[in-house]
PyMOL Python script that loads the backbone (N, CA, C, O; Angstrom):
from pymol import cmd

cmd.read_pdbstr("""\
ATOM      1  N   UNK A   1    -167.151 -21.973  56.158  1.00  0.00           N
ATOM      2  CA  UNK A   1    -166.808 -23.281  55.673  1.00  0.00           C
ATOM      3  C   UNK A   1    -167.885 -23.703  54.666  1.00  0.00           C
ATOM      4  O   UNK A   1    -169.003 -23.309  54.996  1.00  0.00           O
ATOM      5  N   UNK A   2    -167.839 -24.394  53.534  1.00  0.00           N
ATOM      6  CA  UNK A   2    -168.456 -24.507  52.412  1.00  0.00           C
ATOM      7  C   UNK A   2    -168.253 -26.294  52.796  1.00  0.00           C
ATOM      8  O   UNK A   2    -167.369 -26.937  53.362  1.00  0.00           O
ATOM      9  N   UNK A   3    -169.460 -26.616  52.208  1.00  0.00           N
ATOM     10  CA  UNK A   3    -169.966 -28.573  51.930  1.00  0.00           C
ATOM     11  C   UNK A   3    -170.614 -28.739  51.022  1.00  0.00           C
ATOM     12  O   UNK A   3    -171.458 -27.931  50.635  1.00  0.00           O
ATOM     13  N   UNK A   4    -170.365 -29.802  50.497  1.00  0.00           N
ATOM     14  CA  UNK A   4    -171.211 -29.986  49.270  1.00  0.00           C
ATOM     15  C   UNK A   4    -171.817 -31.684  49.614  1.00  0.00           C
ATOM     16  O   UNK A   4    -171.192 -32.682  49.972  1.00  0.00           O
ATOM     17  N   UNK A   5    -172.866 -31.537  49.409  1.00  0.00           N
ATOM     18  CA  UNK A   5    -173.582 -33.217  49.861  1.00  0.00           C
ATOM     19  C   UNK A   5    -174.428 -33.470  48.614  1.00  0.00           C
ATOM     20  O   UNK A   5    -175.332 -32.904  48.000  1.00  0.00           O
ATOM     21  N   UNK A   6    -173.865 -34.339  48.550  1.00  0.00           N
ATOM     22  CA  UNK A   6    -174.551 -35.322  47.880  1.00  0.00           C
ATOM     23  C   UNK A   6    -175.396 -35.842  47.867  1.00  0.00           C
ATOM     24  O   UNK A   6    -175.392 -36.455  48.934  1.00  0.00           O
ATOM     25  N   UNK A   7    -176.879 -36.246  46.966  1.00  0.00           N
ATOM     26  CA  UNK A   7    -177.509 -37.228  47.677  1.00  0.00           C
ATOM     27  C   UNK A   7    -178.019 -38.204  46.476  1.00  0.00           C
ATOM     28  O   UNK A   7    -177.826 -37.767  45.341  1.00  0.00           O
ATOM     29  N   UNK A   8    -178.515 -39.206  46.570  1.00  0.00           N
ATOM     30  CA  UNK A   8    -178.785 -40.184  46.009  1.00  0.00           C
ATOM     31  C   UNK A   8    -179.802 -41.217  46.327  1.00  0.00           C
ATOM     32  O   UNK A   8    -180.221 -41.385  47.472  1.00  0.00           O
ATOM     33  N   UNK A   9    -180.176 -41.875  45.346  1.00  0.00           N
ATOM     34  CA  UNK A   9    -181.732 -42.979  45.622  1.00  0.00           C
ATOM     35  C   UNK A   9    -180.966 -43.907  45.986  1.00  0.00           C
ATOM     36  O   UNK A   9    -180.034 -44.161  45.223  1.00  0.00           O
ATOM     37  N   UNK A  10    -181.103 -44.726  47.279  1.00  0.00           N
ATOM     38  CA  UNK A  10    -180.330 -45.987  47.418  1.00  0.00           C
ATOM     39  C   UNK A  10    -180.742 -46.881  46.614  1.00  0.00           C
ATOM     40  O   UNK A  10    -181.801 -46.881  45.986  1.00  0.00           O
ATOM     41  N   UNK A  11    -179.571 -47.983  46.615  1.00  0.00           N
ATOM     42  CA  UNK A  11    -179.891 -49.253  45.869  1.00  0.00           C
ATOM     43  C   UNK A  11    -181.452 -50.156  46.039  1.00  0.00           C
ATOM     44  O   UNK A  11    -182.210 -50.494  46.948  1.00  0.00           O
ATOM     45  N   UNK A  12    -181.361 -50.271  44.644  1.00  0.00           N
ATOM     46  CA  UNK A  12    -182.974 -50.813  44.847  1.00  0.00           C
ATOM     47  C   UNK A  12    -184.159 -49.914  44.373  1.00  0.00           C
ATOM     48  O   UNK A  12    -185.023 -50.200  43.544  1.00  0.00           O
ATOM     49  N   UNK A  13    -183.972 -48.520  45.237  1.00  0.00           N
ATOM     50  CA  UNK A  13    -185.318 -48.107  44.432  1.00  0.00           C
ATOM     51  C   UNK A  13    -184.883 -47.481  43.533  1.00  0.00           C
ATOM     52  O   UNK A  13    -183.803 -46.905  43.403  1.00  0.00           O
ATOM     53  N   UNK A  14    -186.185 -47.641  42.536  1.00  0.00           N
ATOM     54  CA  UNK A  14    -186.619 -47.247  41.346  1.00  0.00           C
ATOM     55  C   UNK A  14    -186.111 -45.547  40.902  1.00  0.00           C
ATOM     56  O   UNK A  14    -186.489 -44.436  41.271  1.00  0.00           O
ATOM     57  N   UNK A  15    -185.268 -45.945  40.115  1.00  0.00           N
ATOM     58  CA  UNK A  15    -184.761 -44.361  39.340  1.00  0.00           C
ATOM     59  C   UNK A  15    -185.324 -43.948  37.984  1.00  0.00           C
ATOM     60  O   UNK A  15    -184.702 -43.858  36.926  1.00  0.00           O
ATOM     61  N   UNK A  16    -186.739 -43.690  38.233  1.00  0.00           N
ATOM     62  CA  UNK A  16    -187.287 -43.361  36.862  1.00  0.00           C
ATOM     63  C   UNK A  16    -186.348 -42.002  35.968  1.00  0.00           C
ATOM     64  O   UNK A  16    -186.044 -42.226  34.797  1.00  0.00           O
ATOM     65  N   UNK A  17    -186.061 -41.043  36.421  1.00  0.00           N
ATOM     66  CA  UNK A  17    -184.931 -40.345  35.810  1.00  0.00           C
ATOM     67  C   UNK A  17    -183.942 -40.695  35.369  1.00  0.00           C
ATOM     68  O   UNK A  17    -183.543 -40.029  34.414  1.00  0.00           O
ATOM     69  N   UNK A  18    -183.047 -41.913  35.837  1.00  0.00           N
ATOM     70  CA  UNK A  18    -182.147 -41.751  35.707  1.00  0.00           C
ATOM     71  C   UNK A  18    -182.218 -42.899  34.428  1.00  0.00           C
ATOM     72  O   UNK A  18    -181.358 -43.046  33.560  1.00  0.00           O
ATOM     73  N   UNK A  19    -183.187 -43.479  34.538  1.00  0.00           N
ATOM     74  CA  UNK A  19    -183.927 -44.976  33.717  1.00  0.00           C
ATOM     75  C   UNK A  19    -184.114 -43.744  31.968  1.00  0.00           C
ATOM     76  O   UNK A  19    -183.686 -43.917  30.826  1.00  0.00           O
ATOM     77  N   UNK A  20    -184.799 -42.794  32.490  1.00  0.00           N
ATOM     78  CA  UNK A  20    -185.478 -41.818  31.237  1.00  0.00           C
ATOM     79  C   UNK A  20    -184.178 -41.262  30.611  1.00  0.00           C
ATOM     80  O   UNK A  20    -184.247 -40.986  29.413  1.00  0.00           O
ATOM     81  N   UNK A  21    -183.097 -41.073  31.197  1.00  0.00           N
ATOM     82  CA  UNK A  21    -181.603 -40.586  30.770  1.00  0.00           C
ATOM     83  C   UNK A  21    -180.834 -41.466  30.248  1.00  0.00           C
ATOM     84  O   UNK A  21    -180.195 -40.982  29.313  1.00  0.00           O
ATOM     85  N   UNK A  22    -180.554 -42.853  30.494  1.00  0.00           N
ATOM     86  CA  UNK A  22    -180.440 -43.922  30.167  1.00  0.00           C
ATOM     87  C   UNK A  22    -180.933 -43.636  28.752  1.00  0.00           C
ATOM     88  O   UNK A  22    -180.450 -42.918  27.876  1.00  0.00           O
ATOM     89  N   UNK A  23    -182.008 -44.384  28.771  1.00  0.00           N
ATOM     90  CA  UNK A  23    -182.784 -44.497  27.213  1.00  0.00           C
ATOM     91  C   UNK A  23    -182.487 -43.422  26.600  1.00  0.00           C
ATOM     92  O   UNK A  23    -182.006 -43.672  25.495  1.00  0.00           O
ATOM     93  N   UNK A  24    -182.609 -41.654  26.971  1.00  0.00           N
ATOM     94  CA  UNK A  24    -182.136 -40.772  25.614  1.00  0.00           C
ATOM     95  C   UNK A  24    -180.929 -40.713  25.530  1.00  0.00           C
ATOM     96  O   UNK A  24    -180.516 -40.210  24.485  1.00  0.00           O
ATOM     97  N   UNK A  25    -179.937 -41.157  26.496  1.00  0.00           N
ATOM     98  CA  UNK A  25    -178.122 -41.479  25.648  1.00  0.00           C
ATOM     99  C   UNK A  25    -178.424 -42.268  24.925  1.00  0.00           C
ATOM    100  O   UNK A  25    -178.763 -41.716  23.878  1.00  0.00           O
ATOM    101  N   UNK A  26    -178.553 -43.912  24.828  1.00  0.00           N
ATOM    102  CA  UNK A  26    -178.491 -44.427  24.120  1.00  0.00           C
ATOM    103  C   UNK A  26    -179.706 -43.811  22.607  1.00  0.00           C
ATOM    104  O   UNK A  26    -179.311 -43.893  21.444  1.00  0.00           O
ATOM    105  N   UNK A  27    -180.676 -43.424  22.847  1.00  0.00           N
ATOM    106  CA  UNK A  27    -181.444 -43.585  21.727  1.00  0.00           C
ATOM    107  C   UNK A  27    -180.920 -42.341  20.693  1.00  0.00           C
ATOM    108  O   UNK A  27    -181.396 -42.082  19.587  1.00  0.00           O
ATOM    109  N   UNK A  28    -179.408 -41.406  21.619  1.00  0.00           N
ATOM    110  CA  UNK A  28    -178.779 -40.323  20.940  1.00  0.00           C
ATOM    111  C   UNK A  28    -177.085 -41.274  20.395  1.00  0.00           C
ATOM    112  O   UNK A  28    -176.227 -40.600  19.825  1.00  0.00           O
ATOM    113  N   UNK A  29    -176.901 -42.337  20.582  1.00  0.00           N
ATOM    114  CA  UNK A  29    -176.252 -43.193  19.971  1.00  0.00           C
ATOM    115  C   UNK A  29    -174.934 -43.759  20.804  1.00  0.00           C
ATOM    116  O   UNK A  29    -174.072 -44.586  20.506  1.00  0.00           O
ATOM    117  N   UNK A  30    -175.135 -43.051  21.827  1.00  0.00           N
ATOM    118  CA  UNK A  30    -174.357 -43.452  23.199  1.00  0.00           C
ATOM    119  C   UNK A  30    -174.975 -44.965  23.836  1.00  0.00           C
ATOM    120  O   UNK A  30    -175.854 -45.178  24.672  1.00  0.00           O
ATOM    121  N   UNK A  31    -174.075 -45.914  23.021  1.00  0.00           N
ATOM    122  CA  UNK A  31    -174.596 -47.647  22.971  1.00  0.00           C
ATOM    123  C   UNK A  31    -174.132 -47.980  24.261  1.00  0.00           C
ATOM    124  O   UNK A  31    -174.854 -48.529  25.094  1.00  0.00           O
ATOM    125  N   UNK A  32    -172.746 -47.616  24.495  1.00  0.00           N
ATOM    126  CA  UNK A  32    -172.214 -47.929  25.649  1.00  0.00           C
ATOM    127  C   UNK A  32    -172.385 -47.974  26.769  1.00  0.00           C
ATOM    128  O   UNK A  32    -171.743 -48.657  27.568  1.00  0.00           O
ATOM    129  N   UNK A  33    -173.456 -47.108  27.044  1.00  0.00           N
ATOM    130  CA  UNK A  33    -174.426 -46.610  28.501  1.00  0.00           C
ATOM    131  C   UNK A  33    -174.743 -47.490  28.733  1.00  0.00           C
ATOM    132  O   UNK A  33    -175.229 -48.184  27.840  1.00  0.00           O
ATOM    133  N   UNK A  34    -174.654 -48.005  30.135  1.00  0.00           N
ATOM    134  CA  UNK A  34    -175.274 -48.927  30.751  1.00  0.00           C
ATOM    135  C   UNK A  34    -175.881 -47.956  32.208  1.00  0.00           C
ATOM    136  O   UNK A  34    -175.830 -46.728  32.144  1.00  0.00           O
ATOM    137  N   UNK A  35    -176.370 -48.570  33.321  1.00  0.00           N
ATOM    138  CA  UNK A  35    -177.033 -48.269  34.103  1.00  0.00           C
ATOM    139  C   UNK A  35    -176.945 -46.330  34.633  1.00  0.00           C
ATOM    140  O   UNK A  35    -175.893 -45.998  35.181  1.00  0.00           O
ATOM    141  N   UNK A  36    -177.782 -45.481  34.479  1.00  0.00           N
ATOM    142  CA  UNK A  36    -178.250 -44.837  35.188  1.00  0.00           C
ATOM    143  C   UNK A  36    -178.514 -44.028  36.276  1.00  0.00           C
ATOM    144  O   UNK A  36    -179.693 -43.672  36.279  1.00  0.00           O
ATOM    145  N   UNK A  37    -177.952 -43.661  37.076  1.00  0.00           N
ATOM    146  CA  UNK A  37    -178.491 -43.522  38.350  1.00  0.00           C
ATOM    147  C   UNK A  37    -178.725 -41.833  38.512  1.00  0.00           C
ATOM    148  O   UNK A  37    -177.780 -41.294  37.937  1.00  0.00           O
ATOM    149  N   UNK A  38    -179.203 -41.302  38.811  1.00  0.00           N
ATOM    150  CA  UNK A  38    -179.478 -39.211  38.699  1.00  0.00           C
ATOM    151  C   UNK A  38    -179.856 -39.130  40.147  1.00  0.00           C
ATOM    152  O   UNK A  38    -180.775 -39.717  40.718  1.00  0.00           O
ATOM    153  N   UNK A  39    -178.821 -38.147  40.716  1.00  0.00           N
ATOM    154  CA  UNK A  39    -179.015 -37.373  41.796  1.00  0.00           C
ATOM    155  C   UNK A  39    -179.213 -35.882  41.852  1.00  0.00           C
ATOM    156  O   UNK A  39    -179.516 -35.173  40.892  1.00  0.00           O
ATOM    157  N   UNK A  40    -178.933 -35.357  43.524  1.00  0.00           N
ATOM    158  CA  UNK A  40    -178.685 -33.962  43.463  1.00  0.00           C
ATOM    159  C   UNK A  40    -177.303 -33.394  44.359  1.00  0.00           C
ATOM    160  O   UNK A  40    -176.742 -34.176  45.127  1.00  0.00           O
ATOM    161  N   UNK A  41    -177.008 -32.552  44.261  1.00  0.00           N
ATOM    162  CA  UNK A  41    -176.019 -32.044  44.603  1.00  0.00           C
ATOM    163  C   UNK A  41    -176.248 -30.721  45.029  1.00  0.00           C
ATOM    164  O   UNK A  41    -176.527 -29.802  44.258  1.00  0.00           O
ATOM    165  N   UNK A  42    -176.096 -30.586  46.621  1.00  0.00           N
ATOM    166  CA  UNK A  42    -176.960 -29.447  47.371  1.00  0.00           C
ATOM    167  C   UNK A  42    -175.067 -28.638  47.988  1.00  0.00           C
ATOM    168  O   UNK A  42    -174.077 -29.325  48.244  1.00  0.00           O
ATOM    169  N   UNK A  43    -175.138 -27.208  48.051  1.00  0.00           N
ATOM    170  CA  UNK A  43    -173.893 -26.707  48.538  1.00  0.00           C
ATOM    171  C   UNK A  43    -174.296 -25.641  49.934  1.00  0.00           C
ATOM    172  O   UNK A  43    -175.024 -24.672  50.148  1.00  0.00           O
ATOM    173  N   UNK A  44    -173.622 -26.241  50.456  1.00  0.00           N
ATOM    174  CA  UNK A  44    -174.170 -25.288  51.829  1.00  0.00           C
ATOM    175  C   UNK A  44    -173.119 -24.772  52.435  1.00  0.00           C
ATOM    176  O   UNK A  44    -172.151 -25.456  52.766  1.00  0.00           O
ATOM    177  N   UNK A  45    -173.256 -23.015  52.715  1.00  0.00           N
ATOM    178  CA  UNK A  45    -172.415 -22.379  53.540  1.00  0.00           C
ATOM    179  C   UNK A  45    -172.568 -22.306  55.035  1.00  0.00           C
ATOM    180  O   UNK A  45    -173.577 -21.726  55.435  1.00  0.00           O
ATOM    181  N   UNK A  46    -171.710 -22.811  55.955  1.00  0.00           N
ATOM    182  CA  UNK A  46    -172.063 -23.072  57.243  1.00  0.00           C
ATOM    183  C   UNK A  46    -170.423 -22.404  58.147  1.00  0.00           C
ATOM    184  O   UNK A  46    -169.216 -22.453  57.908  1.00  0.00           O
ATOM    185  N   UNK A  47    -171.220 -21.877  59.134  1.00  0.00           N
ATOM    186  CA  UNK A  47    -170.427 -21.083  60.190  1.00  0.00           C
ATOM    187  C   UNK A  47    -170.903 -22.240  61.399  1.00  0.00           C
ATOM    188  O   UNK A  47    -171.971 -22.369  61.996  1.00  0.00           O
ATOM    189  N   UNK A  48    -169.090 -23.324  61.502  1.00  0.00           N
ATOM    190  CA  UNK A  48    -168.382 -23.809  62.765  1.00  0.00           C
ATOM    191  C   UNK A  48    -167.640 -23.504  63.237  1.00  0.00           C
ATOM    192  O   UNK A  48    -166.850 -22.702  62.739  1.00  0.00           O
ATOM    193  N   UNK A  49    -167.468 -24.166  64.884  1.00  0.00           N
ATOM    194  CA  UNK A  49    -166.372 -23.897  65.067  1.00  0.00           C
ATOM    195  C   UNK A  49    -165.567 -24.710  64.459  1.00  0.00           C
ATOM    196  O   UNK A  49    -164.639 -24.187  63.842  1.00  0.00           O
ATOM    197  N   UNK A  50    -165.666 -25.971  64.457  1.00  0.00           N
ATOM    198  CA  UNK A  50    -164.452 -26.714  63.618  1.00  0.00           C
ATOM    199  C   UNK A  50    -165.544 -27.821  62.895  1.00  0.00           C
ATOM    200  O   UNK A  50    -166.765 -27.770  63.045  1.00  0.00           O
ATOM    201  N   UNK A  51    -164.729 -28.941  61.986  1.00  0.00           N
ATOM    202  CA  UNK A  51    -165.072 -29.506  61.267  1.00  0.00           C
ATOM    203  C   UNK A  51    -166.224 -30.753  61.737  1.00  0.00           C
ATOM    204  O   UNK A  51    -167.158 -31.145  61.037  1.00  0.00           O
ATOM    205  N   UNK A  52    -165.904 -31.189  62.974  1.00  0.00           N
ATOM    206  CA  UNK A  52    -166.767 -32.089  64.121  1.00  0.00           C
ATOM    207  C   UNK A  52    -167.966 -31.269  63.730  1.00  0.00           C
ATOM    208  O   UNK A  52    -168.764 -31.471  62.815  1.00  0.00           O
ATOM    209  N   UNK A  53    -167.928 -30.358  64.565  1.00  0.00           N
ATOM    210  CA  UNK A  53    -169.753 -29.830  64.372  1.00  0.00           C
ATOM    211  C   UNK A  53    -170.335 -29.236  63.165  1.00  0.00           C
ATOM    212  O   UNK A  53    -171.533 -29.032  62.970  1.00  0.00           O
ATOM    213  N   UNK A  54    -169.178 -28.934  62.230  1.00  0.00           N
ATOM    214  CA  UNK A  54    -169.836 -28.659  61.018  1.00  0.00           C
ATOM    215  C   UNK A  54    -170.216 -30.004  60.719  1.00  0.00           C
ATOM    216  O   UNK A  54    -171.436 -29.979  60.887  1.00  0.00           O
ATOM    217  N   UNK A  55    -169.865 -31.297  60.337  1.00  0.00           N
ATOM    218  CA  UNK A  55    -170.307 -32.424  59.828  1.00  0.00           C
ATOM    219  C   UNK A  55    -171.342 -33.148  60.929  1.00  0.00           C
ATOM    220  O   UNK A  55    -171.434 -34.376  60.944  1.00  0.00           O
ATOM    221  N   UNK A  56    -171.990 -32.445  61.702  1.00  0.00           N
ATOM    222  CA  UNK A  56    -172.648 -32.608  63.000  1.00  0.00           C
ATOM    223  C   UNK A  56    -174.335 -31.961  62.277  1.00  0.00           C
ATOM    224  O   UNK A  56    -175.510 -32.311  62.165  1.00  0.00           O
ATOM    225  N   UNK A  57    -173.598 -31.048  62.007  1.00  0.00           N
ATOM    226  CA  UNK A  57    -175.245 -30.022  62.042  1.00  0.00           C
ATOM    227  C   UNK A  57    -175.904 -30.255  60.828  1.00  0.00           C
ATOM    228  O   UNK A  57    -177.102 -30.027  60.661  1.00  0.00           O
ATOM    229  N   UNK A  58    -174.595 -31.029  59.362  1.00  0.00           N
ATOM    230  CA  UNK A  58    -174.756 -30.695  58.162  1.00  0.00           C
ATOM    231  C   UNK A  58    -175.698 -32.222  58.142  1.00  0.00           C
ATOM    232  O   UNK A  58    -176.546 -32.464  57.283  1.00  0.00           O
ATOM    233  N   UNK A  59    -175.402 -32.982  59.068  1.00  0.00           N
ATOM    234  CA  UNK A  59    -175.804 -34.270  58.893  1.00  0.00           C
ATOM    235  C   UNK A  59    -176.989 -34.384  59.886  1.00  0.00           C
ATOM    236  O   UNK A  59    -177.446 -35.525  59.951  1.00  0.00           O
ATOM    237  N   UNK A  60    -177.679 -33.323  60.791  1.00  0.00           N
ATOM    238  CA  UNK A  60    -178.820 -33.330  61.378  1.00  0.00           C
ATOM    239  C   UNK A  60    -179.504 -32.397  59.773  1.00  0.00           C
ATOM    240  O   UNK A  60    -180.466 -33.041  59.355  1.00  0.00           O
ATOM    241  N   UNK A  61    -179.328 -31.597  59.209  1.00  0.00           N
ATOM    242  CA  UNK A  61    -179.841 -30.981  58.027  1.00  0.00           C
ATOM    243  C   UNK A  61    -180.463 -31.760  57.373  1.00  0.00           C
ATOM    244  O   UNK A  61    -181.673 -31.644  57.174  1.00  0.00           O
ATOM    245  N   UNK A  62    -179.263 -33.321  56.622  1.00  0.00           N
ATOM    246  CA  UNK A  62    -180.009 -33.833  55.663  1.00  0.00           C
ATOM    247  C   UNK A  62    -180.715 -34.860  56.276  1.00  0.00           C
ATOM    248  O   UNK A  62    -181.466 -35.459  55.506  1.00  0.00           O
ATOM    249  N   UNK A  63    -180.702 -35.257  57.465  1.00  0.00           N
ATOM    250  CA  UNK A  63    -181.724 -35.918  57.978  1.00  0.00           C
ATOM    251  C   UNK A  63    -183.239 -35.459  57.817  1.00  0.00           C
ATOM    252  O   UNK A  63    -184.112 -36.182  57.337  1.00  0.00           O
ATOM    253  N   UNK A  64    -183.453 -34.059  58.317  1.00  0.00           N
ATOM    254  CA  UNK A  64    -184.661 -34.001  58.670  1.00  0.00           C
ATOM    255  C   UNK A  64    -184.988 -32.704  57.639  1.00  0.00           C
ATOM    256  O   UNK A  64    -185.749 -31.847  58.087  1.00  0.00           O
ATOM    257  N   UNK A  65    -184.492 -32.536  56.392  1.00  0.00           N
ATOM    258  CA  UNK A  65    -184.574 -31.836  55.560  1.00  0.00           C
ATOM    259  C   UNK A  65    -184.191 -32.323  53.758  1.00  0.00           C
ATOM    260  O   UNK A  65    -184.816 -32.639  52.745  1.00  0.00           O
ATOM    261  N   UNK A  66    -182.918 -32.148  54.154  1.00  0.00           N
ATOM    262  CA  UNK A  66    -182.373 -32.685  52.384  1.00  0.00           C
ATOM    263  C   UNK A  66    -182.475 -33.450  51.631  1.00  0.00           C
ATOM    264  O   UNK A  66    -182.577 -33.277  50.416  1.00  0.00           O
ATOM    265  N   UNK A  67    -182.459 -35.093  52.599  1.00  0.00           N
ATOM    266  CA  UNK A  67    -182.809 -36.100  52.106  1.00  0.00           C
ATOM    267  C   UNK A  67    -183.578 -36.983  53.078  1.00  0.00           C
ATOM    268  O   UNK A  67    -183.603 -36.921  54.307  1.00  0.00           O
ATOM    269  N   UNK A  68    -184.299 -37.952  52.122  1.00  0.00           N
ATOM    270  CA  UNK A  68    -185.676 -38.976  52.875  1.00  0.00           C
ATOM    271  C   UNK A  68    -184.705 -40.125  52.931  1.00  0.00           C
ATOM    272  O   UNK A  68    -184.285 -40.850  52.029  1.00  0.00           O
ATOM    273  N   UNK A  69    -184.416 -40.100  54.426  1.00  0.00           N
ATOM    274  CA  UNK A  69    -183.319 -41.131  55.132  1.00  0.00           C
ATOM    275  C   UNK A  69    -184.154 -42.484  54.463  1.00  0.00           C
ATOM    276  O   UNK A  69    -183.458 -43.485  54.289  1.00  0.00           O
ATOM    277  N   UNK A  70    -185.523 -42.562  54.103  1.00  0.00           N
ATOM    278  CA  UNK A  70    -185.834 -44.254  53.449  1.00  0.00           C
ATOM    279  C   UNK A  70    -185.394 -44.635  52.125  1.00  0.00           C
ATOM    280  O   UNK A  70    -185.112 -45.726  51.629  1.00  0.00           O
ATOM    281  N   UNK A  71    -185.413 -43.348  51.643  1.00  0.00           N
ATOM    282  CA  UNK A  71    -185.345 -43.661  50.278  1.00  0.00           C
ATOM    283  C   UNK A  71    -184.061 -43.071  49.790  1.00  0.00           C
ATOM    284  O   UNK A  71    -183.982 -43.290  48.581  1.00  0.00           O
ATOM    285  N   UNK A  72    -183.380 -42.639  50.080  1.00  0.00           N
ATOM    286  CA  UNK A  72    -182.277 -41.804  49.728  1.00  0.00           C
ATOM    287  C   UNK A  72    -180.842 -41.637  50.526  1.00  0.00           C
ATOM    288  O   UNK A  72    -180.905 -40.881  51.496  1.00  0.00           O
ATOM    289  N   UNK A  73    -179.657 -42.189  50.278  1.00  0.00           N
ATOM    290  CA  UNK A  73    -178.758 -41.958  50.923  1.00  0.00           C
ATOM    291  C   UNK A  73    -177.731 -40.339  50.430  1.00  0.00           C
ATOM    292  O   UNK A  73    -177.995 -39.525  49.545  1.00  0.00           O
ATOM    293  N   UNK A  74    -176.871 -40.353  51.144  1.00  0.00           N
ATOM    294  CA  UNK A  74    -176.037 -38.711  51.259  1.00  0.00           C
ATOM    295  C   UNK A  74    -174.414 -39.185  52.263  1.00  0.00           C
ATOM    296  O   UNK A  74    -174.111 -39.763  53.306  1.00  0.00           O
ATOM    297  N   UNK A  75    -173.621 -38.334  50.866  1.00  0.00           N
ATOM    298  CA  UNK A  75    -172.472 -38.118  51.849  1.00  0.00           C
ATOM    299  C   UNK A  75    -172.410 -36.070  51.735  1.00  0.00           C
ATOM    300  O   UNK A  75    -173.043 -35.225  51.102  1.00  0.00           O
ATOM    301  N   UNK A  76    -171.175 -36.048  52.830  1.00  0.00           N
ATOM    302  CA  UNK A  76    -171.079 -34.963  53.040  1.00  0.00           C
ATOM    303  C   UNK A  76    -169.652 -34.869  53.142  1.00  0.00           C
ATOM    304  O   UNK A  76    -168.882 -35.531  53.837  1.00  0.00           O
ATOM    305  N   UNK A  77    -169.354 -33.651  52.085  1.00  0.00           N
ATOM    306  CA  UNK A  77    -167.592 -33.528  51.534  1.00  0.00           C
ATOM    307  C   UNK A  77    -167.706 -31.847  52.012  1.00  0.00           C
ATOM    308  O   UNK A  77    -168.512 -31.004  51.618  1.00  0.00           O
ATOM    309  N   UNK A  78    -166.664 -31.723  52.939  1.00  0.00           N
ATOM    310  CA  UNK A  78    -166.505 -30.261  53.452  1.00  0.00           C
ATOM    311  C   UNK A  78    -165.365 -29.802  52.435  1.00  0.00           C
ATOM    312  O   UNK A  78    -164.362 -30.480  52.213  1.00  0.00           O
ATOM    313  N   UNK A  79    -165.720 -28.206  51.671  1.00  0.00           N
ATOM    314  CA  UNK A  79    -164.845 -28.339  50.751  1.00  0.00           C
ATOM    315  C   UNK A  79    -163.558 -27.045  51.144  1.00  0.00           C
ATOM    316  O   UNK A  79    -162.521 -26.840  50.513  1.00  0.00           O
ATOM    317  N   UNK A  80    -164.075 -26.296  52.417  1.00  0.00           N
ATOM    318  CA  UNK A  80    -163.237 -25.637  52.558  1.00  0.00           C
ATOM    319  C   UNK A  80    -163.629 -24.638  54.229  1.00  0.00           C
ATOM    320  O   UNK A  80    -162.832 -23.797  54.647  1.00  0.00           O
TER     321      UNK A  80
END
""", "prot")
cmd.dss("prot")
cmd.show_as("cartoon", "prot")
cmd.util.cbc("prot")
cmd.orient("prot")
C-alpha cells in the first residue's frame, strides 16, 4: 500500500521559503501572487493489513519522525 503525506508549517508560523518564493514570482512578473506557503511531500511504502492500521502506523511515523507536531501540521492520503 503506497501514502503520500503531506506536511506543512501551520498557520501563523513564519514561512521564510515560501515568503523568498513569493518575492521571486512576483519579482519574475507573476503580479498576481499573493501569499506563499512551501511544504514537503514525503511517499511511503507500507505493508498492512488493512487501511485502519496503515493510517495508524503512518500517523505514529509523522508524529515522532516526519513532522514537528508544534510547528507543522500533516495529512495522510493512502494512494493505493
Amino acid at each position: 500500500m503506497k501514502a503520500r503525506i503531506h506536511v506543512m508549517l501551520k498557520p501563523g508560523v513564519l514561512d521564510t521559503q515560501g515568503k523568498a518564493i513569493g518575492h521571486s514570482l512576483q519579482g519574475l512578473g507573476f503580479d498576481e501572487v499573493g501569499e506563499v506557503r512551501q511544504g514537503k511531500v514525503i511517499e511511503v511504502e507500507i505493508a498492512a493489513a488493512d487501511t485502519a492500521q496503515a493510517k495508524a502506523r503512518l500517523d505514529e511515523m509523522c508524529r515522532k519522525l516526519l513532522a514537528n507536531p508544534v510547528t507543522e501540521s500533516y495529512t495522510i492520503d493512502l494512494v493505493a
